[in-house]
C-alpha positions as a Markdown table, in Angstrom:
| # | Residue | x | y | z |
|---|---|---|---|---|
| 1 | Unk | -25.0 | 13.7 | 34.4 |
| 2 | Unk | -25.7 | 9.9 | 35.1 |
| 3 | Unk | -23.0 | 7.3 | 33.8 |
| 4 | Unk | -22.5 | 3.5 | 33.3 |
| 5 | Unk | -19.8 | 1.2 | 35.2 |
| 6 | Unk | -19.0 | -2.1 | 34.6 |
| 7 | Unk | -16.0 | -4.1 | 35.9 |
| 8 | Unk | -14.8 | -7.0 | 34.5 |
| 9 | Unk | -11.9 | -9.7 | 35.6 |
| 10 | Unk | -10.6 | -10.9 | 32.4 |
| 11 | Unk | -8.0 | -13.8 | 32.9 |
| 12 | Unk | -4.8 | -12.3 | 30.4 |
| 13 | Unk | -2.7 | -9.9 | 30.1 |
| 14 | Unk | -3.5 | -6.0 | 30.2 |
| 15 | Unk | -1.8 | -5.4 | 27.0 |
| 16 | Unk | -3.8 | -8.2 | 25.5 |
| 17 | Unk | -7.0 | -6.5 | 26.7 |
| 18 | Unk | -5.9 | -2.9 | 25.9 |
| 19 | Unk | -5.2 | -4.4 | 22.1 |
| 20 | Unk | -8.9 | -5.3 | 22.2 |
| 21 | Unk | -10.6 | -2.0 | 23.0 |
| 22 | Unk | -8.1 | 0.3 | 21.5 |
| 23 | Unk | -7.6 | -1.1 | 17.6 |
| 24 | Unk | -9.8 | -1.9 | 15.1 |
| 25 | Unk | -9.1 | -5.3 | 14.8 |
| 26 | Unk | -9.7 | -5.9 | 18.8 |
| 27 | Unk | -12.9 | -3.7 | 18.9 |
| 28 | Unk | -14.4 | -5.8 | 15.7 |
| 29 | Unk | -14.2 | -9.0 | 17.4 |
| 30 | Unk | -16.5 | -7.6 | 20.5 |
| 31 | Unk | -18.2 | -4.7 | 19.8 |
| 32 | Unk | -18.1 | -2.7 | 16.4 |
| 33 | Unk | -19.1 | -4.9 | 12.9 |
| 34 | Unk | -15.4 | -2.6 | 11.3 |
| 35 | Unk | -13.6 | 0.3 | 12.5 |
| 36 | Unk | -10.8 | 1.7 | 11.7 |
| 37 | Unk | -8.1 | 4.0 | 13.9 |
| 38 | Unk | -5.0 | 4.1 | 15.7 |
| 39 | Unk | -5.1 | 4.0 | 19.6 |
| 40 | Unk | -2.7 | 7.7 | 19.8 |
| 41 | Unk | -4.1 | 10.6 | 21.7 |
| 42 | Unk | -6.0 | 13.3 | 19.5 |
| 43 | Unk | -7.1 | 10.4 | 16.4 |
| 44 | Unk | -10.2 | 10.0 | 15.1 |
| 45 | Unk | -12.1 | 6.9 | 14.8 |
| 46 | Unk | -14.8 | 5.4 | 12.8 |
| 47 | Unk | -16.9 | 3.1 | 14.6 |
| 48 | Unk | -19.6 | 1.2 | 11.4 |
| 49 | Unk | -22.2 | -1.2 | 13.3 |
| 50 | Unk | -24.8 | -0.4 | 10.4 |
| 51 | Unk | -25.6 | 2.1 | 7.8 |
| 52 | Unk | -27.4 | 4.2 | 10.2 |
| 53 | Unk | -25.4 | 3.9 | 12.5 |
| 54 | Unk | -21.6 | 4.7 | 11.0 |
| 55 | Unk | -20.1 | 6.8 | 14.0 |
| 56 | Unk | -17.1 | 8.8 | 14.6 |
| 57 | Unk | -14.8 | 9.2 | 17.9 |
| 58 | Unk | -11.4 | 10.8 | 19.1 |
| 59 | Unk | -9.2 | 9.5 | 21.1 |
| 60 | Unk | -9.0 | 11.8 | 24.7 |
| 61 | Unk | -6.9 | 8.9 | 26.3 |
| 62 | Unk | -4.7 | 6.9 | 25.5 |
| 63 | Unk | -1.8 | 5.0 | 27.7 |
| 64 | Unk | -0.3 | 2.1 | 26.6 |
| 65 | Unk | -1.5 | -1.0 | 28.8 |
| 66 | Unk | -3.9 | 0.9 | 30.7 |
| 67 | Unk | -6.4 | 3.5 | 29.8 |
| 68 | Unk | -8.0 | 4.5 | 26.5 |
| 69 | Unk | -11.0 | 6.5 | 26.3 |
| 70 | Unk | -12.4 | 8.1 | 23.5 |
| 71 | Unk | -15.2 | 10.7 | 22.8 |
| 72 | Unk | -18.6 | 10.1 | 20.4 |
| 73 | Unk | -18.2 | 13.1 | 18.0 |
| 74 | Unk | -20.9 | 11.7 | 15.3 |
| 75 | Unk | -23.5 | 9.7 | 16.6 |
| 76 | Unk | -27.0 | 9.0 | 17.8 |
| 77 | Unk | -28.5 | 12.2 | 19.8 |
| 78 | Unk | -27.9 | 11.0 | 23.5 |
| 79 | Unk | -24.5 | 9.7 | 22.9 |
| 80 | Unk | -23.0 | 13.0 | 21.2 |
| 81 | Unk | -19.8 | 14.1 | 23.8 |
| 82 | Unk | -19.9 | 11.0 | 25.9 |
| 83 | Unk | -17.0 | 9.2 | 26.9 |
| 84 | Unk | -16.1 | 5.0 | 26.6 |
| 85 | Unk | -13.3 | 4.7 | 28.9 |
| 86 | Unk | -11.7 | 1.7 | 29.4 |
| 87 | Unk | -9.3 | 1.4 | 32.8 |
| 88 | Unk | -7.0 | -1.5 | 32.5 |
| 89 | Unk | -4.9 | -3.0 | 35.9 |
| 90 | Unk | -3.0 | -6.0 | 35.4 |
| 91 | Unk | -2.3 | -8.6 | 38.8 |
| 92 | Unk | -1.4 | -12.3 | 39.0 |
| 93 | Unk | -2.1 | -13.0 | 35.5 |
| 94 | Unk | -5.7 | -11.3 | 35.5 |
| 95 | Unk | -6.4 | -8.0 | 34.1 |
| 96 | Unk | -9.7 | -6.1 | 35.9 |
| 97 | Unk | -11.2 | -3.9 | 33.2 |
| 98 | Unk | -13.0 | -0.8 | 34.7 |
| 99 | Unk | -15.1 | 0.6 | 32.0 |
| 100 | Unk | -17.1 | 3.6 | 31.8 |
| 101 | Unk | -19.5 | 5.4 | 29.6 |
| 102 | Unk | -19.8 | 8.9 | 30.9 |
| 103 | Unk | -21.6 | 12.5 | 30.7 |
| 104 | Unk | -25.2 | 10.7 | 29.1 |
| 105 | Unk | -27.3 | 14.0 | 29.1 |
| 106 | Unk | -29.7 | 12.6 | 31.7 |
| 107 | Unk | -31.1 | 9.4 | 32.5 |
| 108 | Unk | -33.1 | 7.4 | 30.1 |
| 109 | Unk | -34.4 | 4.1 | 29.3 |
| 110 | Unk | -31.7 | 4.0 | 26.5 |
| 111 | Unk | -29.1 | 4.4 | 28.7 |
| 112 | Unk | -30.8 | 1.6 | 30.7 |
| 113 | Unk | -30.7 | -0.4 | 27.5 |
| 114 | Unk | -27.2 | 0.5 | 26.9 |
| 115 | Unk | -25.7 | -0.4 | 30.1 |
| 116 | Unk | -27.4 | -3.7 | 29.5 |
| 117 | Unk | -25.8 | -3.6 | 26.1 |
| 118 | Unk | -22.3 | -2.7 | 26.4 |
| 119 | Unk | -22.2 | -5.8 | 29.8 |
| 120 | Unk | -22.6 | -8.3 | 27.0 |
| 121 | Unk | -20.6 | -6.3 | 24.9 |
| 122 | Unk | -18.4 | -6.5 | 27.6 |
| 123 | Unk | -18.3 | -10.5 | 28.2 |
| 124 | Unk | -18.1 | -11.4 | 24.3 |
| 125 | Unk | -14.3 | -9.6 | 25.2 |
| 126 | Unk | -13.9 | -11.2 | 28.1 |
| 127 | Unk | -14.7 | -14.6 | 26.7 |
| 128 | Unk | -13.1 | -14.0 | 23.3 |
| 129 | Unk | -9.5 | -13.6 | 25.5 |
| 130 | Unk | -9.6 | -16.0 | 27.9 |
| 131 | Unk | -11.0 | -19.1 | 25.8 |
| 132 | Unk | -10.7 | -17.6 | 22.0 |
| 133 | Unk | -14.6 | -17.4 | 21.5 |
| 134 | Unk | -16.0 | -15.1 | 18.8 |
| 135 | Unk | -19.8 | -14.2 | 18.1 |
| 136 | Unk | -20.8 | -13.1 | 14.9 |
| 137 | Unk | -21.2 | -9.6 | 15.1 |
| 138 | Unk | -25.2 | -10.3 | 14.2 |
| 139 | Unk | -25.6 | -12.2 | 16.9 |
| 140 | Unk | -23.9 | -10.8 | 19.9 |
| 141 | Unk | -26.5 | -9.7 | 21.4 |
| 142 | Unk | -28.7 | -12.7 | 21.6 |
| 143 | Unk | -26.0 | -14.1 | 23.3 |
């Protein structure tokens, strides 16, 4: 099964960065338009970018600081059982963020389109930490 990597140096602390992909108020700024969830092991998530596309997740890690990860239980076709993990290591005031998105059912231009998607995605976090920017969730990906 193919999968996406990204890494990302984001200047601030890992806790800071695991706040912003593990609650609802951290994923809203960068990625989802509301959500809503708890970052413990075994909880479900809703993930709402638009009414057709209102989406559902559990949580299959989570450790404080460091990793979270959660699976796609409701959502579109190709994204059903893949995994968003987010790997989090903290050094000398940067944090490198190692995400994944894992088991796609094969390769396709949407996963193409997706990996292209979750790097800006990716570096509306990374500039929202380090300098306080926030997109409107409309426009993040004419960024």
């Amino acid at each position: 099964m193919p999968d996406i990597y990204h890494t990302v140096p984001v200047r601030g602390s890992a806790q800071r960065v695991f706040d912003m992909v593990s609650t609802p108020s951290g994923l809203d700024v960068w990625w989802t338009a509301r959500s809503q969830g708890s970052p413990l092991l075994g909880t479900d998530y809703q993930l709402w970018f638009a009414p057709d596309y209102d989406w559902r997740a559990r949580v299959t890690a989570c450790e404080a600081g460091t990793l979270f990860e959660l699976e796609l239980t409701t959502a579109m076709q190709d994204w059903l059982g893949t995994r968003v993990r987010f790997e989090l290591a903290e050094r000398d005031g940067v944090t490198t963020l190692r995400f994944a998105h894992l088991e796609w059912p094969r390769d396709t231009a949407h996963l193409r389109e997706s990996s292209y998607c979750w790097a800006m995605y990716l570096r509306h976090l990374k500039r929202h930490v380090e300098l306080g920017v926030t997109v409107p969730y409309e426009q993040r990906l004419d960024d």
